[in-house]
NUTI-429420 format. One record per residue (C-alpha): residue number from 1; x, z negated, y. Coordinates in Angstrom, 3 decimals. Each point is the difference from the previous one (the first is absolute). Layout:
<atoms>
n	X	Z	Y
NUM	X	Z	Y .
...
</atoms>
This chain:
<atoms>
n	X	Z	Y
1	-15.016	-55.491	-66.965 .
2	-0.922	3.640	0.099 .
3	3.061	2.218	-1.708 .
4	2.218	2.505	1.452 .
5	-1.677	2.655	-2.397 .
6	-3.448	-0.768	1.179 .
7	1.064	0.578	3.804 .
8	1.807	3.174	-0.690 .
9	-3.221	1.325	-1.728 .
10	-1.964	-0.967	2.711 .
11	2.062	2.086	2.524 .
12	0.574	3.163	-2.087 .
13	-3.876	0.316	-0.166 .
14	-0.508	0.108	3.684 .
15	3.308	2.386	0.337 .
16	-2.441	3.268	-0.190 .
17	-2.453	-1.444	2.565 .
18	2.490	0.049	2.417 .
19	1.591	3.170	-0.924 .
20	-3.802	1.487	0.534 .
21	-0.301	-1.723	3.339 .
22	3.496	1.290	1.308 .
23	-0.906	3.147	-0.645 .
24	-3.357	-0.007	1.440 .
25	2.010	-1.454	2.901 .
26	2.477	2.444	0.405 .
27	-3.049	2.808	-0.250 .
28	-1.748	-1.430	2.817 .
29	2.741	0.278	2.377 .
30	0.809	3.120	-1.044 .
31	-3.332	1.151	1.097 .
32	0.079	-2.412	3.000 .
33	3.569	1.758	0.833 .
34	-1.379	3.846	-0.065 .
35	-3.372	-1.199	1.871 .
36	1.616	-1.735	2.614 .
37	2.303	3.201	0.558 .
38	-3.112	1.736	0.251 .
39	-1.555	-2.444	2.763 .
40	3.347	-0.153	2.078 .
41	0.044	3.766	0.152 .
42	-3.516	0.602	0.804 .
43	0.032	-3.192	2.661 .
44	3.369	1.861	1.458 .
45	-1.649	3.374	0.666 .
46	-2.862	-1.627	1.731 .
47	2.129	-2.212	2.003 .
48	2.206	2.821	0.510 .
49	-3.269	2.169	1.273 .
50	-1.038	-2.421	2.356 .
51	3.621	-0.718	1.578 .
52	0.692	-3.299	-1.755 .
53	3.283	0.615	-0.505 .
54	1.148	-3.087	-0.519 .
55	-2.164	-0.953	-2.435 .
56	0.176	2.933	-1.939 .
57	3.193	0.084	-0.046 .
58	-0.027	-3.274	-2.221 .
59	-2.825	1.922	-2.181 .
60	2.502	2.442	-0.906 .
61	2.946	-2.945	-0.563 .
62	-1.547	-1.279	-2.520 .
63	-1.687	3.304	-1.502 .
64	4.085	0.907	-0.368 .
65	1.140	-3.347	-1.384 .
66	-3.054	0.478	-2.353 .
67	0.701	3.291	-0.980 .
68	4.233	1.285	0.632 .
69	-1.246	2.950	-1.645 .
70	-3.288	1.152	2.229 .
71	1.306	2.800	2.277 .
72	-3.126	-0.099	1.897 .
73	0.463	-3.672	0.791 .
74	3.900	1.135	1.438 .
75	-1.457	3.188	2.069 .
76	-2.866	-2.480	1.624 .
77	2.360	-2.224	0.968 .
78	2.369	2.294	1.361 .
79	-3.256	1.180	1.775 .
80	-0.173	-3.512	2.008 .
81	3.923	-0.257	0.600 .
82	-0.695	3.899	1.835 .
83	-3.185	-1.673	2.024 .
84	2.106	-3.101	0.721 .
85	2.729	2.352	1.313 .
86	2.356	-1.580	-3.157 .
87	1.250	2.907	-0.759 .
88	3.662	-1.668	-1.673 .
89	-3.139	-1.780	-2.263 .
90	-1.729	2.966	-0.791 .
91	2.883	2.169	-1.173 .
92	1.154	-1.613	-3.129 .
93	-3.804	-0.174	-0.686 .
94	-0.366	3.701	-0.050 .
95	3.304	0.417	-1.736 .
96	-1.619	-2.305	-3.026 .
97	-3.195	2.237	0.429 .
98	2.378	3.243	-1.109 .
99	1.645	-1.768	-2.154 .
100	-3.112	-0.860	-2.112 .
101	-1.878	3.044	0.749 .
102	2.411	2.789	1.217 .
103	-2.720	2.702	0.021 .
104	-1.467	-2.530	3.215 .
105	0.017	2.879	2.751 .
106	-1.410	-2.174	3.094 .
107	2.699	-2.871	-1.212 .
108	2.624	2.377	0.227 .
109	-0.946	1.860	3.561 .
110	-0.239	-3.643	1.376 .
111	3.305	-0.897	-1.216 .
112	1.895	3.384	0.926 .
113	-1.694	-0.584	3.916 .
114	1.268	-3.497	-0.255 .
115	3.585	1.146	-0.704 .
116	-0.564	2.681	2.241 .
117	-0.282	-2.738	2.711 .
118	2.592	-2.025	-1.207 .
119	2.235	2.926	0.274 .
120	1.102	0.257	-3.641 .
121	-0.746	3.654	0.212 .
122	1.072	1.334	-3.197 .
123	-2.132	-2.818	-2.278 .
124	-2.875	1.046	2.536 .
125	0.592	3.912	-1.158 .
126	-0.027	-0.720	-3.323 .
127	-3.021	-1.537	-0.241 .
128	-1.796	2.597	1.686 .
129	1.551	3.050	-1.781 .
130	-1.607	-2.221	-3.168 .
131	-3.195	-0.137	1.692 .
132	0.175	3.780	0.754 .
133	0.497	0.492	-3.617 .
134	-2.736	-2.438	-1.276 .
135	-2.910	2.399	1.010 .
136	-1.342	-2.109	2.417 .
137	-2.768	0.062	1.773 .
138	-0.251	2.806	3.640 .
139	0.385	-3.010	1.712 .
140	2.711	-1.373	-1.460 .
141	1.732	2.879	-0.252 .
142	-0.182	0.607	3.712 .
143	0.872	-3.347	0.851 .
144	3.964	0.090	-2.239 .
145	0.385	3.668	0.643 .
146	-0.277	-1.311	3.869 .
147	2.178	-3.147	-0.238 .
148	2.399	2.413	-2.354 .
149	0.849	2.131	3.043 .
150	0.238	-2.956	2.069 .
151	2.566	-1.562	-1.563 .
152	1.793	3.347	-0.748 .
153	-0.226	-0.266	3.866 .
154	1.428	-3.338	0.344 .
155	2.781	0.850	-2.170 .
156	1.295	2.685	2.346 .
157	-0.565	-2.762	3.008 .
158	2.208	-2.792	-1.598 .
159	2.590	2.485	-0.797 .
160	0.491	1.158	3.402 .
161	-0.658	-3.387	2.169 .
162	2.918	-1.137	-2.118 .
163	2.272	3.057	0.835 .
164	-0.962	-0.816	3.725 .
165	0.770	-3.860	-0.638 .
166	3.358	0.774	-1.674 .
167	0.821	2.078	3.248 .
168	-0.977	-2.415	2.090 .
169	-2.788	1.986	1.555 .
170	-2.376	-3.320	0.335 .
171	-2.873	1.594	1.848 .
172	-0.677	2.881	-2.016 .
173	0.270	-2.332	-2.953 .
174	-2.385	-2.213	1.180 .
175	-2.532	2.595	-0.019 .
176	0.515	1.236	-3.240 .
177	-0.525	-3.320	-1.089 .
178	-3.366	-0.542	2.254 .
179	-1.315	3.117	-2.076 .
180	1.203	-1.623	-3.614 .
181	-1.587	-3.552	1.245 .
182	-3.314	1.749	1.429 .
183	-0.268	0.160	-3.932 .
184	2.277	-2.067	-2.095 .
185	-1.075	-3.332	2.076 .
186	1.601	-2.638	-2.626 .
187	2.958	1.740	0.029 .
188	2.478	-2.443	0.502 .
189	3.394	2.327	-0.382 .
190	-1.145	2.031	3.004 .
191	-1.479	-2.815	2.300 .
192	3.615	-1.193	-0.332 .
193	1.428	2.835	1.133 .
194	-2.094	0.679	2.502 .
195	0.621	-3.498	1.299 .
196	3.819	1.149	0.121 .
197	-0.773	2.844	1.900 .
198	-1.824	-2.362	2.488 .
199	2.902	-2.099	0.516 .
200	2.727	2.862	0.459 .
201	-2.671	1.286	2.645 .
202	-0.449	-3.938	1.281 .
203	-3.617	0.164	-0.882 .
204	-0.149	-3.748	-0.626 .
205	-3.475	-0.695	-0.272 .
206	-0.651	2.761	-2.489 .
207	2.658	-0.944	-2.212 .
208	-0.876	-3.042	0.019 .
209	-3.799	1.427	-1.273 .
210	1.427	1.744	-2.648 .
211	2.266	-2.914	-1.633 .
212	-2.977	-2.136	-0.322 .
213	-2.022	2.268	-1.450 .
214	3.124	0.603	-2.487 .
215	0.063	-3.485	-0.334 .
216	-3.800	-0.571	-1.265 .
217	0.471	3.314	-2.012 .
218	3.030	-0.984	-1.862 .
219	0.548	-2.985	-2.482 .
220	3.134	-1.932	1.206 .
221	0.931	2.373	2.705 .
222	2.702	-2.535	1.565 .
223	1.346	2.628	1.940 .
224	-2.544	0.936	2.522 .
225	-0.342	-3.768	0.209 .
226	3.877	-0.327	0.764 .
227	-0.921	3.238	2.764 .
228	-3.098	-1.430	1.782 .
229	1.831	-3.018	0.551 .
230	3.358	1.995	1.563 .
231	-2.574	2.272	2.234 .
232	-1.453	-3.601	0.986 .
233	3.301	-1.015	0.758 .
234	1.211	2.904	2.201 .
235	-3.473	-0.144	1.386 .
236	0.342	-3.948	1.323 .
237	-2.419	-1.273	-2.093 .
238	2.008	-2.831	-1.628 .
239	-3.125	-1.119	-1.701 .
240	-1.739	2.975	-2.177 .
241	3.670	0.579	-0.878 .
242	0.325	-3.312	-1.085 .
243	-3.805	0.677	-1.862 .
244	1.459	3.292	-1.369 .
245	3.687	-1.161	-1.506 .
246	-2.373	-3.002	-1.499 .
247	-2.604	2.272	-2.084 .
248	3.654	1.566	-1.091 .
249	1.449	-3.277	-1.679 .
250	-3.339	-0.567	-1.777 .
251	0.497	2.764	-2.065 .
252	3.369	-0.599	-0.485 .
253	1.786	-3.099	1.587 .
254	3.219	1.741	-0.868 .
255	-0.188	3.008	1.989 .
256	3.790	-0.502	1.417 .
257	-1.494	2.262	3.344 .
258	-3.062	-1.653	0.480 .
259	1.709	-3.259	-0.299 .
260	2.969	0.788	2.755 .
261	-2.693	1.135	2.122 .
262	-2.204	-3.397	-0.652 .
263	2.413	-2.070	1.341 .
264	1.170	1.822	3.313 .
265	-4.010	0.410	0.722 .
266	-0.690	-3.558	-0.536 .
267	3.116	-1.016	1.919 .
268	-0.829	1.564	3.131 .
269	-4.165	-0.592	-0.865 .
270	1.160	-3.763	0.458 .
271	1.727	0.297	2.653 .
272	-2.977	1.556	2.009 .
273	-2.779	-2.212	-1.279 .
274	2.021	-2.791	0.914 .
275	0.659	1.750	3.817 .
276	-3.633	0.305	0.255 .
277	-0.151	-3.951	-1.068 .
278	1.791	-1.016	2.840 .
279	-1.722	2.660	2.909 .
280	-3.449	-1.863	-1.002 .
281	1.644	-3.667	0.651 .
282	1.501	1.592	3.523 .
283	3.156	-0.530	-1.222 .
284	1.047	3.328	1.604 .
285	4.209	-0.390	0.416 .
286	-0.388	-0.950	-4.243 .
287	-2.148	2.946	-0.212 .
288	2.334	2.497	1.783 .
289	3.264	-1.246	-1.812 .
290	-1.859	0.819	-3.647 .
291	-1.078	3.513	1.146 .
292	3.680	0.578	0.996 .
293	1.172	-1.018	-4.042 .
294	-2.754	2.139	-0.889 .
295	1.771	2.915	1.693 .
296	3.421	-0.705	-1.470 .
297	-1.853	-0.940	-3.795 .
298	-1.170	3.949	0.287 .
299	2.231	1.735	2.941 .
300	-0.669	3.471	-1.798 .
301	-4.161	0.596	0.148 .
302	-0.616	0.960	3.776 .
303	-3.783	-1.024	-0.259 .
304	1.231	-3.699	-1.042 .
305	2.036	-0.052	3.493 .
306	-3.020	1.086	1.868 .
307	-1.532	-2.512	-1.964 .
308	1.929	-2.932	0.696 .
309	0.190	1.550	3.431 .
310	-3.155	-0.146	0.946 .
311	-1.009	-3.707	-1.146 .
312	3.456	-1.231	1.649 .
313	-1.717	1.940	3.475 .
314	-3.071	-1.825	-0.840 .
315	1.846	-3.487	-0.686 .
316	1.911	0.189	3.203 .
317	-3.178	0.809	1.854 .
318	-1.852	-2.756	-1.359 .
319	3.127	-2.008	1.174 .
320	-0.492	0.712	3.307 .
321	3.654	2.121	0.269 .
322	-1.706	2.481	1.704 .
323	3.161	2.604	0.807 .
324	1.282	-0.414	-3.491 .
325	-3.144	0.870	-1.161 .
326	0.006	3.556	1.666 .
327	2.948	0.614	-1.389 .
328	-0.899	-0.259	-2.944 .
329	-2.813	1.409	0.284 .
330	0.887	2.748	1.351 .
331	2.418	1.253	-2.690 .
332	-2.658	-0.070	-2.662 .
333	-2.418	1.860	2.101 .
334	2.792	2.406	0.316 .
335	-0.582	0.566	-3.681 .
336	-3.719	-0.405	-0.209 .
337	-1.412	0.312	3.168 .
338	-3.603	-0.489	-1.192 .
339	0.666	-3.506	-1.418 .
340	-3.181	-1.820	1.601 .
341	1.420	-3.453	-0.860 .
342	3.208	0.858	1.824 .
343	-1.835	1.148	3.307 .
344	-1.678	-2.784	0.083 .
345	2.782	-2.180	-0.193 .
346	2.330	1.859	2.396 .
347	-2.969	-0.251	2.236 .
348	-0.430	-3.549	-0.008 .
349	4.139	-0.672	0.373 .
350	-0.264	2.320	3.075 .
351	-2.395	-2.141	1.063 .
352	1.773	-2.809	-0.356 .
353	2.895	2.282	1.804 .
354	-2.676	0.319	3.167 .
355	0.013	4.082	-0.545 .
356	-3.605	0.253	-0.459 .
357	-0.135	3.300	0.103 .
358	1.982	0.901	-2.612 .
359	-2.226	-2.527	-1.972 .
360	-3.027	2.004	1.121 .
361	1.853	2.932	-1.255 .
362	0.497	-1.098	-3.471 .
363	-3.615	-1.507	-0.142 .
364	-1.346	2.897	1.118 .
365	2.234	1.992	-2.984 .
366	-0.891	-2.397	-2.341 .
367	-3.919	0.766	0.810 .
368	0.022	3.629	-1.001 .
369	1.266	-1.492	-3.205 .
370	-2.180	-3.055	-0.653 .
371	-3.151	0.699	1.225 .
372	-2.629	-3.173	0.423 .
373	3.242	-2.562	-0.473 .
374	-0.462	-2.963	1.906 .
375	3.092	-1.246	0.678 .
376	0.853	3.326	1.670 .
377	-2.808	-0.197	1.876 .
378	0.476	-3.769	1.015 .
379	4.038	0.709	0.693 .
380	-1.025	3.156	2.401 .
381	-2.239	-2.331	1.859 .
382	2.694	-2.509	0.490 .
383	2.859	2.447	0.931 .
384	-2.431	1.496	2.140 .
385	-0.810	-3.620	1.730 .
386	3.299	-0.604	0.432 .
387	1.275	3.093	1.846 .
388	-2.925	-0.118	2.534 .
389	1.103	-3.555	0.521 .
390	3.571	0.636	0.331 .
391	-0.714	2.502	2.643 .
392	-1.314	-3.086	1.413 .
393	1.269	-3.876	0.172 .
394	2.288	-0.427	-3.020 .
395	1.000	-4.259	-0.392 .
396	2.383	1.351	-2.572 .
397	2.034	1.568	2.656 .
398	-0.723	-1.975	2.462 .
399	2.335	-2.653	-1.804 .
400	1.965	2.276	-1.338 .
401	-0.987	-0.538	-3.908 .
402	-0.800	1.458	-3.039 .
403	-4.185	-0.130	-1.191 .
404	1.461	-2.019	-2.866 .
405	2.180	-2.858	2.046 .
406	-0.805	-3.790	-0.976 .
407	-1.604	-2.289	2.652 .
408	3.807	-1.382	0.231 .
409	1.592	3.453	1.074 .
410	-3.288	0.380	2.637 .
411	0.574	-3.552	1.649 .
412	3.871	0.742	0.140 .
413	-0.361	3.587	1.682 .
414	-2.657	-1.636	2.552 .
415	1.983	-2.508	1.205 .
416	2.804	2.487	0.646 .
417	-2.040	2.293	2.034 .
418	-2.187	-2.601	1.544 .
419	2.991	-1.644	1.784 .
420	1.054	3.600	0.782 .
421	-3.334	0.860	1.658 .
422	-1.064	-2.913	1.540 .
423	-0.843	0.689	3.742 .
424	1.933	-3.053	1.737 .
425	3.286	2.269	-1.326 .
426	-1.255	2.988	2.383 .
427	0.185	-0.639	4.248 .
428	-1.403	3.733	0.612 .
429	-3.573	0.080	0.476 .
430	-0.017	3.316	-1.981 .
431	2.097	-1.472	-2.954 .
432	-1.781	-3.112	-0.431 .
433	-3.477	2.071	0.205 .
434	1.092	1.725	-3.040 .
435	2.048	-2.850	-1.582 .
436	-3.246	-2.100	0.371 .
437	-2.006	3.350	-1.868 .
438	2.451	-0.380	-3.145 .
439	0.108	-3.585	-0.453 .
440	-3.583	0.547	-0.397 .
441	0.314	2.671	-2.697 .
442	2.808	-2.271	-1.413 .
443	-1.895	-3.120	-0.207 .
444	-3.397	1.782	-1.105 .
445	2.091	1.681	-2.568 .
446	1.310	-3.217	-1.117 .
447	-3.251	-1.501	0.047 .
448	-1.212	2.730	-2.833 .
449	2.603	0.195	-1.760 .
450	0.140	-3.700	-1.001 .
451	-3.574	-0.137	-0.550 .
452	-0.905	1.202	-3.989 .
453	-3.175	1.180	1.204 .
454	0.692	1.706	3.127 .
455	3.034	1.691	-1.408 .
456	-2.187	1.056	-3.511 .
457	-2.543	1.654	2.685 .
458	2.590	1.558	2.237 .
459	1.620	1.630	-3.728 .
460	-2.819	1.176	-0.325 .
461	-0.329	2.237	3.292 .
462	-2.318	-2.735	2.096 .
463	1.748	-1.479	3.143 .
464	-1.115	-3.332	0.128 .
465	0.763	-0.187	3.927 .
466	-1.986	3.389	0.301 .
467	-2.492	-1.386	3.074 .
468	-2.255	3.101	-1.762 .
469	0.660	-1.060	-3.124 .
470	0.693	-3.142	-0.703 .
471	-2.395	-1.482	3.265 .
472	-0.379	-3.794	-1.627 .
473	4.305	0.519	-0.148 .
474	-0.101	0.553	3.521 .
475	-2.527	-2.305	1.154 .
476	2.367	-2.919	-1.507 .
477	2.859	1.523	1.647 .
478	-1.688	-0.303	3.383 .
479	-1.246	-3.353	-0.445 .
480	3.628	-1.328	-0.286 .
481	0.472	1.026	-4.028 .
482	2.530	-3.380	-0.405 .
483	1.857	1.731	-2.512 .
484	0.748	3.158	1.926 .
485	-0.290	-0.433	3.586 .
486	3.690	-0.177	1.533 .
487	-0.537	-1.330	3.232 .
488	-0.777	-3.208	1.163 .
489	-1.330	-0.837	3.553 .
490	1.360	1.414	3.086 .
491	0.911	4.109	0.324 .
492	3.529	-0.737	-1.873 .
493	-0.105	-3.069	-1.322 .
494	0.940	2.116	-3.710 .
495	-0.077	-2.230	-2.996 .
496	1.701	0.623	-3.998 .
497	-1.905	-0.280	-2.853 .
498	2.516	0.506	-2.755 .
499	-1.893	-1.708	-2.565 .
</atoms>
């Protein structure tokens, strides 16, 4: 059995071995460490010189991890932020670059133009009255003696486009501020303003430019979240609100605004999906009852009305309620007269209404907004169908109903005028000449009306008892059409068919 002793010896002799090795160990990586550094740097710069940013950009990673001290390894990779357009990257970079080497001129004249930009104009000055002192280079000098009097410039300019935004003076303000922007283009305190002076002026669309770019520029900047979405709202656009008040409760789910706002948006955002829901199953009296709850979820934004206006015109249209349709209609075209959607469905209920040329007249309005739109085109062709044919043989009127009576309502009016008209009811040869003439047109009318096909073509401007026309339709009728032909043998011998 081999004693405790005897093992201990053992390992105490191979105790400086493995000192020797540790330390030949922690050599070589030492070496390995500053090498690498080396590599990573020189790989970065000709990356960097051949527009690999990417991958230069990890060169200089791990040059920095390698090396927390190298300055040079900081000011290249601030280098690659600039090129990437990174420039909330590349500042702390440069800042670290100063820090380490403070006498760094081109560090500092990249930072100062970077807070120039950002508008934090009195950092930006001191770093180039530093520079100026530094003995720089002509070039360098030039360059901060330059951006110097620029921001001494800018200085003046925020001053006084905040006097004119305290007095309420929003347009000269806004210039001002287009000057200060022109240069400080990260500057989120005066893109916010600016934005305010867009929406006292009811410059939507800019404002709405200007928040999110404030947005992107600023870290947590709930608040031109919580204003994009309210501009949304105003504006009728229930959904980038909704998108808006959203990115707000990211950053902070507690925002007591943000989350008032969230629920009223999704409320009525709901409401209107689920009014659009029932329009695409036809279920158009469902459809206009939810757009009226819309209106009474959010009675206070006019474009919402119009909104819930317009689809309820649309609804009713689809419906086939024709005069309820133009009025409708016509109310939100009071407000928007432009709305291309809304001409065309005021054209197609006065369509429905038989006045086809006021549905030519909103087509033809319609056009010069919507150019190439085919269901303008196709709904001016119809309208246009219809009134030649109504200045011609209308079955409609001829039995007295509406284009969208059932076969049931047809048969019923046809009976009624048939044994009105019918020619045995007239002695005078005059009367029953023309009685005969109408019980024709009643029966013929009947006969189309009744028949899908016939009455699809005759909707659709054809006269299927057009002898020009429609010649195989009048061929049948001549060769004793058994579905059509009222008479029966003899000059008067008139017979019903009521089926």
């Amino acid at each position: 059995m081999v004693s405790i002793e005897h093992v201990a010896h053992k390992i105490l002799t191979y105790i400086p071995y493995v000192l020797v090795l540790v330390d030949m160990r922690y050599e070589g990586v030492t070496c390995g460490r500053d090498g690498s550094v080396d590599n990573h740097m020189e790989m970065g710069k000709k990356l960097l010189a051949a527009g690999q940013l990417a991958d230069a950009l990890s060169h200089f990673h791990a040059a920095v991890d390698g090396d927390p001290k190298n300055y040079m390894a900081f000011y290249r990779r601030a280098t690659v932020f600039l090129a990437m357009g990174k420039s909330k990257s590349a500042l702390p970079d440069l800042s670290r670059v100063i820090e380490l080497k403070p006498d760094f001129t081109s560090a500092r004249l990249q930072r100062g133009n970077l807070l120039l930009k950002q508008g934090r104009l009195d950092e930006a000055e001191s770093d180039f009255k530093k520079v100026l002192k530094s003995h720089p280079s002509d070039k360098d000098e030039r360059e901060a003696q330059s951006q110097l009097t620029k921001s001494d410039e800018i200085q003046r300019l925020v001053a006084q486009a905040r006097s004119s935004y305290s007095s309420q003076d929003y347009v000269t303000a806004t210039v001002q501020l287009d000057t200060i922007i022109e240069t400080c283009v990260w500057d989120v305190t005066s893109r916010e303003m600016r934005a305010e002076c867009f929406i006292q002026m009811g410059e939507m669309g800019k404002a709405i430019s200007d928040l999110k770019a404030a947005s992107k520029l600023k870290n947590d900047n709930t608040q031109a979240f919580y204003k994009l979405s309210n501009i949304y709202y105003n504006l009728g656009d229930h959904e980038m609100s909704l998108n808006e008040v959203r990115e707000c409760l990211k950053l902070d789910p507690d925002h007591k605004q943000c989350y008032s706002h969230y629920k009223q948006v999704k409320k009525l955002n709901k409401q209107i999906q689920s009014a659009e829901e029932l329009i695409q199953e036809q279920r158009y009296e469902e459809a206009v009852s939810k757009y009226e709850t819309v209106m009474k979820t959010e009675p206070k934004v006019h474009q919402f009305s119009l909104l819930a206006k317009g689809r309820i015109c649309h609804a009713l249209a689809q419906g086939q309620h024709g005069s309820k349709a133009i009025s409708v209609c016509s109310e939100v075209l009071e407000s928007d007269p432009e709305n291309v959607n809304v001409l065309k469905d005021r054209a197609e209920a006065f369509i429905q209404d038989e006045q086809y040329e006021e549905a030519i007249r909103d087509y033809e309005t319609a056009a010069k907004h919507s150019e190439n739109d085919r269901q303008i085109k196709e709904g001016m062709d119809k309208a246009q169908r219809l009134l030649k044919q109504s200045l011609r043989r209308d079955y409609y009127k001829i039995l007295g109903v509406k284009r969208n009576a059932q076969k049931k309502e047809i048969i019923k009016a046809y009976r009624k005028l048939a044994q009105q008209w019918h020619p045995d009811n007239f002695q005078n040869p005059e009367e029953k000449k023309k009685a005969e003439k109408r019980f024709i047109d009643i029966a013929q009318a009947k006969e189309v009306l009744t028949d899908p096909e016939m009455r699809t073509k005759f909707d659709h401007g054809e006269d299927p008892m057009d002898p020009e026309s429609q010649q195989s339709h009048h061929q049948n009728f001549h060769g004793g059409h058994s579905g059509f032909n009222p008479f029966g043998s003899g000059p008067f011998n008139f017979k019903f068919n009521f089926n």
